[in-house]
MARZAPA-622850 format. One record per residue: x negated, z negated, y negated of N, C-alpha, C, CB in turn; residue in three letters. Coordinates in steps of 0.001 Angstrom, whole numbers, padded with zeros to 6 digits, always signed. Atoms other than C-alpha are relative to their C-alpha. Glycine has a CB too. Layout:
XZYXZYXZYXZYALA ...
END
This chain:
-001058-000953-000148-067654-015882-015371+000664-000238+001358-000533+001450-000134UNK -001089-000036-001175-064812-016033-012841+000196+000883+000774+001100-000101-000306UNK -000058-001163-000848-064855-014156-009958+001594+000538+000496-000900-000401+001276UNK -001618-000458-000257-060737-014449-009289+000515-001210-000857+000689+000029+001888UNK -000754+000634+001055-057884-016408-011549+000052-001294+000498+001380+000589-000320UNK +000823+001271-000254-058317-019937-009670-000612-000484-000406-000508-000174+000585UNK +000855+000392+000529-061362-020379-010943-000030+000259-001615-000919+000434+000708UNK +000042-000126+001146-060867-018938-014188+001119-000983-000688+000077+001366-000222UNK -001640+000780+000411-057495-021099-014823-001108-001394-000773+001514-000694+002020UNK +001084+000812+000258-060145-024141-014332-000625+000197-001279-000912+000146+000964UNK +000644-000048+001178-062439-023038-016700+000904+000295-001450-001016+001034+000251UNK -001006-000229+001285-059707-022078-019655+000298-001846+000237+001762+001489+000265UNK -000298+001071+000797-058602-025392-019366-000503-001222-000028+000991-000186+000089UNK +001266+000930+000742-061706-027593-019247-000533+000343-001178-001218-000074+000756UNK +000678-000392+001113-062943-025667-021990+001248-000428-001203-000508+001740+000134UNK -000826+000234+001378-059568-025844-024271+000324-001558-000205+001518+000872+000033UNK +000340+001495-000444-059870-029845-022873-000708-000106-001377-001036-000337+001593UNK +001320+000885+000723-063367-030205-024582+000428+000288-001370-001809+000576+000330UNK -000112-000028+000952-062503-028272-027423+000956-000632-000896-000089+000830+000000UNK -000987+000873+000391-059539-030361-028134-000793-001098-000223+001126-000211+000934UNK +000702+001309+000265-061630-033793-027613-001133-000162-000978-000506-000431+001176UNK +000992+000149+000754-064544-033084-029727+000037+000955-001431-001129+000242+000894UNK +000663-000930+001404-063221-030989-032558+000221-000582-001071+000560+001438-000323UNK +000698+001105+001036-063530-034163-035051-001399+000068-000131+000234-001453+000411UNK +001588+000395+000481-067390-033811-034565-000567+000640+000312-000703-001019+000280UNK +000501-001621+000739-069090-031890-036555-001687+000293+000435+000090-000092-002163UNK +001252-000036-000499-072253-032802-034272+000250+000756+001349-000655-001444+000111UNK -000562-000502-001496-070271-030955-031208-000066+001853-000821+002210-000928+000668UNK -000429-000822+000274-071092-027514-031836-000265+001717+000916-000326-000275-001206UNK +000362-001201-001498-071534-023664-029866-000540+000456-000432+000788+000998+000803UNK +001506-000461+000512-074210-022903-032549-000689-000574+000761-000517-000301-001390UNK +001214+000549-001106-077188-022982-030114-001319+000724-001225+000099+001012+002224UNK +000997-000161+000703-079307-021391-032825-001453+000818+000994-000210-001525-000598UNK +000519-000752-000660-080726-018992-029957-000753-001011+001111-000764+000929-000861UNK +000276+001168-001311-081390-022127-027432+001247+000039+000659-000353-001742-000453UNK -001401+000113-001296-079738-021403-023992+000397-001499+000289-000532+000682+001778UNK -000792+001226+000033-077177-024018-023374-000898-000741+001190+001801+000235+000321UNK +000577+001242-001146-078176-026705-021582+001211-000787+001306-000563-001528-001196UNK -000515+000319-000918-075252-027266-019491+001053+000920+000637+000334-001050-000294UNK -001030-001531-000472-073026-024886-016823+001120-000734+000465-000638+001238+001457UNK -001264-000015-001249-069695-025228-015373+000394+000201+000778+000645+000187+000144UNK +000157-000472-001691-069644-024396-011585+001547-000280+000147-001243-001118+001281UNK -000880+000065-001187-065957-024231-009871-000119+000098+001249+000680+000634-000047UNK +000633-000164-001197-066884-024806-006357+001527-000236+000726-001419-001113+000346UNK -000722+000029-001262-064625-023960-003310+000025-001079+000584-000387+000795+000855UNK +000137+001210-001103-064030-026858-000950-000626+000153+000802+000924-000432+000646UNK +001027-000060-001208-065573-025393+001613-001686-000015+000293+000307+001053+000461UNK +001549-000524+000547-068996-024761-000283-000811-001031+000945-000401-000256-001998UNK +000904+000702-000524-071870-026716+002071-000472-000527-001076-000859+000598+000796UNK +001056+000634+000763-074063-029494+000225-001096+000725-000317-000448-001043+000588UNK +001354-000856+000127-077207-027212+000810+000591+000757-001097-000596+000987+001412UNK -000229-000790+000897-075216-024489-000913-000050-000523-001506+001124+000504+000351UNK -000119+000601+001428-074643-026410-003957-001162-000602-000454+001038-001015-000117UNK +001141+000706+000324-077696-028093-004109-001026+001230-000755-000635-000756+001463UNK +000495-001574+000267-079227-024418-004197+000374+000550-001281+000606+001025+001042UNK -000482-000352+001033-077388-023354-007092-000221-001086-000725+001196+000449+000066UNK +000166+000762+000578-077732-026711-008489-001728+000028-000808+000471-000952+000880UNK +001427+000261+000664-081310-026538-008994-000991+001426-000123-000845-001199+001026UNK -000230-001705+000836-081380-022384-009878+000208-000488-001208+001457+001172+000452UNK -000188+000489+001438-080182-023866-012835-000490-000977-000926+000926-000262-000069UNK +000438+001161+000746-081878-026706-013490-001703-000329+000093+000878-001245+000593UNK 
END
């Protein structure tokens, strides 16, 4: 979720991206069948430190 419209802009249009590129295949799908996704989308600030990201990087992983 997007904390201000910047970041949310991003995410609308990587997401309407993917869904454009992969909606021929019918192995691409957002049935998870109650298995959390396996991958996130981060918008990171420029200013964000390496540590910081690394931190969140591996919260998630």
């Amino acid at each position: 979720m997007a904390k201000n419209t910047p970041p949310f802009e991003w995410i609308v249009t990587i997401r309407g991206n993917l869904d454009f590129l992969f909606r021929d295949r019918p192995d691409v799908s957002e049935e998870e069948g109650g298995i959390p996704p396996r991958s996130y989308l981060k918008c990171c600030r420029r200013d964000n430190s390496f540590n910081n990201l690394l931190r969140k990087h591996l919260f998630f992983f």
